[in-house]
C-alpha positions as a Markdown table, in Angstrom:
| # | Residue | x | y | z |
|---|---|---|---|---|
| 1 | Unk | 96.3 | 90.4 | 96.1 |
| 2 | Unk | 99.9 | 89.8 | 97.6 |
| 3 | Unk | 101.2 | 93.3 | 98.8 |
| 4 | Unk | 105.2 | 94.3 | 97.6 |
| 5 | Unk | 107.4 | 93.9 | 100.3 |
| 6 | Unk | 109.1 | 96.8 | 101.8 |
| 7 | Unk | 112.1 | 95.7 | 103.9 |
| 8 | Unk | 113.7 | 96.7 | 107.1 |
| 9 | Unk | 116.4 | 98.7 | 105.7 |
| 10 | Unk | 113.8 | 100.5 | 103.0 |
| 11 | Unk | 111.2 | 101.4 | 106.6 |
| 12 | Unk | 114.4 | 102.5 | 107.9 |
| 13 | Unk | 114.7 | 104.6 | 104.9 |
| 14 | Unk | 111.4 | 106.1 | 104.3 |
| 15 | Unk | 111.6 | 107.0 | 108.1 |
| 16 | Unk | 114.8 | 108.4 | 107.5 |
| 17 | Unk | 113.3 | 111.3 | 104.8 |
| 18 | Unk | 110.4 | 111.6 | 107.0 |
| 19 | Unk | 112.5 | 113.1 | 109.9 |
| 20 | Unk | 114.6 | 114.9 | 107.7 |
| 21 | Unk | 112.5 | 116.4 | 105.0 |
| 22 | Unk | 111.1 | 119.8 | 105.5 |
| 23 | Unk | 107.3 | 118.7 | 105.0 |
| 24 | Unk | 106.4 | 122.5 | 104.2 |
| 25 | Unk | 108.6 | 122.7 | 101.6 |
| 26 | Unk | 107.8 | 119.2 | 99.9 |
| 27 | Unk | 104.1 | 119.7 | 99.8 |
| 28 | Unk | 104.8 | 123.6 | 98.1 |
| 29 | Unk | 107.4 | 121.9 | 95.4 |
| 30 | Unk | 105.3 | 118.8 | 95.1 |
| 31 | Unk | 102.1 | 120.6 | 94.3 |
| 32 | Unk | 104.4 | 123.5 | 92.2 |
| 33 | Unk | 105.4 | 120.4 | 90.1 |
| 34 | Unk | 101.5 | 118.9 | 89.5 |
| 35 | Unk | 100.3 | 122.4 | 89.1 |
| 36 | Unk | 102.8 | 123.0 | 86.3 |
| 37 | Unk | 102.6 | 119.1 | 84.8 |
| 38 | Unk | 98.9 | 119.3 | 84.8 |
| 39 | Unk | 97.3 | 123.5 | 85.7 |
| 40 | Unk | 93.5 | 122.0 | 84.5 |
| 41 | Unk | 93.4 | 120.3 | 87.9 |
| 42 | Unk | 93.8 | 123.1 | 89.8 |
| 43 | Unk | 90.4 | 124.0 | 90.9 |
| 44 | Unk | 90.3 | 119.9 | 92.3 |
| 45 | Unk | 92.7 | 121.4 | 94.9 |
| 46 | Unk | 90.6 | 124.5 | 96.0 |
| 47 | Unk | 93.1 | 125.7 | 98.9 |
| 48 | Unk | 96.9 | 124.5 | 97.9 |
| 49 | Unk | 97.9 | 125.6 | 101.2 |
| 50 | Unk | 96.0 | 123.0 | 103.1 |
| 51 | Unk | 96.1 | 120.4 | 100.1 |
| 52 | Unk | 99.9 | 120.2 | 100.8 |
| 53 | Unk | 99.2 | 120.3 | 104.8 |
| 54 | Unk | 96.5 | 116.8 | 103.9 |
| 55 | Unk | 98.7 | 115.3 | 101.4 |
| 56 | Unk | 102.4 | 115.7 | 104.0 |
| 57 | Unk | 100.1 | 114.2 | 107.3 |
| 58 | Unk | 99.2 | 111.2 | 104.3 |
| 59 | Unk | 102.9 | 110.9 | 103.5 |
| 60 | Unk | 103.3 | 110.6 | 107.2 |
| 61 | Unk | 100.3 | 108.0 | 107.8 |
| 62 | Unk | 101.1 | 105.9 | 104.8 |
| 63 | Unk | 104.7 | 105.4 | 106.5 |
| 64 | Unk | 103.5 | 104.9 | 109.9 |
| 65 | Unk | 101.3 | 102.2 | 108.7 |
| 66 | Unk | 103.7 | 100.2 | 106.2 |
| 67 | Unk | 104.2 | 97.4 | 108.8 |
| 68 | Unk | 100.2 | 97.1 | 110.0 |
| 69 | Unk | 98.4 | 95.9 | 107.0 |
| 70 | Unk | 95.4 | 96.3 | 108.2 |
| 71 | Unk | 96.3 | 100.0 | 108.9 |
| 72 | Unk | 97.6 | 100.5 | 106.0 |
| 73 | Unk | 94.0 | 99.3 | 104.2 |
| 74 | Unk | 92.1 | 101.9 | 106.1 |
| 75 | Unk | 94.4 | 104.6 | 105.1 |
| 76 | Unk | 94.8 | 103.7 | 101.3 |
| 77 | Unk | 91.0 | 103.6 | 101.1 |
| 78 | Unk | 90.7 | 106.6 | 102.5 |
| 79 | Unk | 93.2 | 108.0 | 99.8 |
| 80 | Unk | 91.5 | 105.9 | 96.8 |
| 81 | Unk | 88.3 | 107.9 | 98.3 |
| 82 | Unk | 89.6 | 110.8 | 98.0 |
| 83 | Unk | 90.9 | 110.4 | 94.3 |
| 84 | Unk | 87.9 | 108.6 | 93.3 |
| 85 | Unk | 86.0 | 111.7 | 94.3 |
| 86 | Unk | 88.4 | 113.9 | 92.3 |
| 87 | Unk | 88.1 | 111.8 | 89.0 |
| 88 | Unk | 91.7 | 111.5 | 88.5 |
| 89 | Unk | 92.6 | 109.7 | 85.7 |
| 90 | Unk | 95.4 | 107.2 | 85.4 |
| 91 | Unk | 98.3 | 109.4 | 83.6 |
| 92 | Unk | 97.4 | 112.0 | 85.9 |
| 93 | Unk | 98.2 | 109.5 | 88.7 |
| 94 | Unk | 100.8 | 108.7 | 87.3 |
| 95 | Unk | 102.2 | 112.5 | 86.7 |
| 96 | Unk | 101.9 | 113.0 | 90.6 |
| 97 | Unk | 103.9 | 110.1 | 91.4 |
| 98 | Unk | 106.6 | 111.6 | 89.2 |
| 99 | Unk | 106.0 | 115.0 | 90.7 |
| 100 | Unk | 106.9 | 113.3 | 94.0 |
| 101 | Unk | 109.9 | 111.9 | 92.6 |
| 102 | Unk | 111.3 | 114.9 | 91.7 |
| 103 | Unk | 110.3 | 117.0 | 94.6 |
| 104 | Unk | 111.8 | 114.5 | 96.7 |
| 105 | Unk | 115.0 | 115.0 | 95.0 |
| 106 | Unk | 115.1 | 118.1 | 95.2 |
| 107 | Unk | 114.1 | 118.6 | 98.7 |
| 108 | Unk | 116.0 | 115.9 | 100.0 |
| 109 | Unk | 119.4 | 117.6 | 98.2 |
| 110 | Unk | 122.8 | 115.6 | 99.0 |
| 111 | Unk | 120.7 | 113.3 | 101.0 |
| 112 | Unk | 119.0 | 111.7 | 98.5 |
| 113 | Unk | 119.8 | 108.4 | 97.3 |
| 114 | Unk | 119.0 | 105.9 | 94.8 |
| 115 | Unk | 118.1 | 104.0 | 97.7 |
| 116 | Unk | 116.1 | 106.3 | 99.3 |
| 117 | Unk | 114.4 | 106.5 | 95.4 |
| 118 | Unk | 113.8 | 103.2 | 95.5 |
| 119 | Unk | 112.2 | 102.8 | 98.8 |
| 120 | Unk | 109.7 | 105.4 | 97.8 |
| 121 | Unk | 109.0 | 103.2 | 94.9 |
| 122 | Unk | 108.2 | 100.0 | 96.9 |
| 123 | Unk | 106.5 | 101.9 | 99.3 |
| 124 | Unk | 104.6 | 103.8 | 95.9 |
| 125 | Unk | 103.5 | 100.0 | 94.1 |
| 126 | Unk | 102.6 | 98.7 | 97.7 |
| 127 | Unk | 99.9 | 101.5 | 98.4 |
| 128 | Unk | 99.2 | 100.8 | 94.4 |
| 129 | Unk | 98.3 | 97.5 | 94.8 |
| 130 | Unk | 96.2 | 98.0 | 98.6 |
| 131 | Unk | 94.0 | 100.4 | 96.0 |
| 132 | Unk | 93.6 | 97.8 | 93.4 |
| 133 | Unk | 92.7 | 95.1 | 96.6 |
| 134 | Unk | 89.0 | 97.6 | 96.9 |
| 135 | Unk | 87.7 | 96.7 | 93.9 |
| 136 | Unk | 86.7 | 99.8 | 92.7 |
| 137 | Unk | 87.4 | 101.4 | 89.5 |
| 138 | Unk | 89.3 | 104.3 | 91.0 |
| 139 | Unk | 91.4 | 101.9 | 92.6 |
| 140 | Unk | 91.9 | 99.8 | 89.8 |
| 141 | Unk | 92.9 | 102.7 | 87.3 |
| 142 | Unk | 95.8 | 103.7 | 89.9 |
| 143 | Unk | 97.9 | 100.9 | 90.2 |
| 144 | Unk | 98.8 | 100.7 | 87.2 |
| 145 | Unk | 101.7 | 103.5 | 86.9 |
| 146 | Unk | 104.7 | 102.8 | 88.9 |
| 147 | Unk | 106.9 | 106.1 | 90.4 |
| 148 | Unk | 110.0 | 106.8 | 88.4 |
| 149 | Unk | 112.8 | 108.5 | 89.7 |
């Protein structure tokens, strides 16, 4: 399956947030924002605290990796793993990729672009489509949703 491109000015971009986001904060707002969209998958996450620890160093791996693609296939298996484990369905996929739009927006404050929005969203449909490349059902049922800002 051919992967999205994400161009030099959107890695520029999704580098930019990474170095001037406050991680702490974007992990409590983004899981504040599932919690609240979805509270029946709260027992999933057992301890929030570290959840939101895992799913920042994820953040940071997914953007580290955006330029080695084979990289960026370990990682993304790893994370359709993981969700595959969990059961998640598809809307609630989807839900947490509009949970990290908005907490992204709201952490980010006057630093936040449309731009920035839409590298997120590249970045969002590329790690979409490495799930769907596995085969698996999980993956399959994830790519399906696209973020929305």
């Amino acid at each position: 399956m051919m992967m999205s491109p994400v161009t030099s000015r959107q890695k520029l971009l999704l580098h930019y947030t990474l170095l001037h986001l406050d991680s702490e904060q974007m992990g409590k707002i983004f899981y504040d924002h599932v919690l609240s969209a979805m509270p029946d998958v709260h027992p999933m996450f057992g301890d929030v605290d570290a959840q939101r620890k895992r799913f920042m160093k994820m953040m940071v791996r997914i953007v580290h990796t955006v330029d080695e693609p084979e990289q960026l296939r370990i990682v993304v298996r790893e994370l359709r793993d993981m969700h595959a484990h969990y059961h998640l369905k598809p809307r609630q996929f989807q839900t947490m990729g509009q949970a990290f739009s908005m907490s992204l927006v709201e952490v980010m404050g006057h630093r936040y672009t449309p731009e920035i929005g839409e590298a997120w969203q590249v970045l969002y449909r590329r790690v979409a489509e490495a799930m769907q490349e596995g085969g698996s059902n999980a993956g399959s049922s994830y790519g399906s949703h696209a973020m929305h800002v």
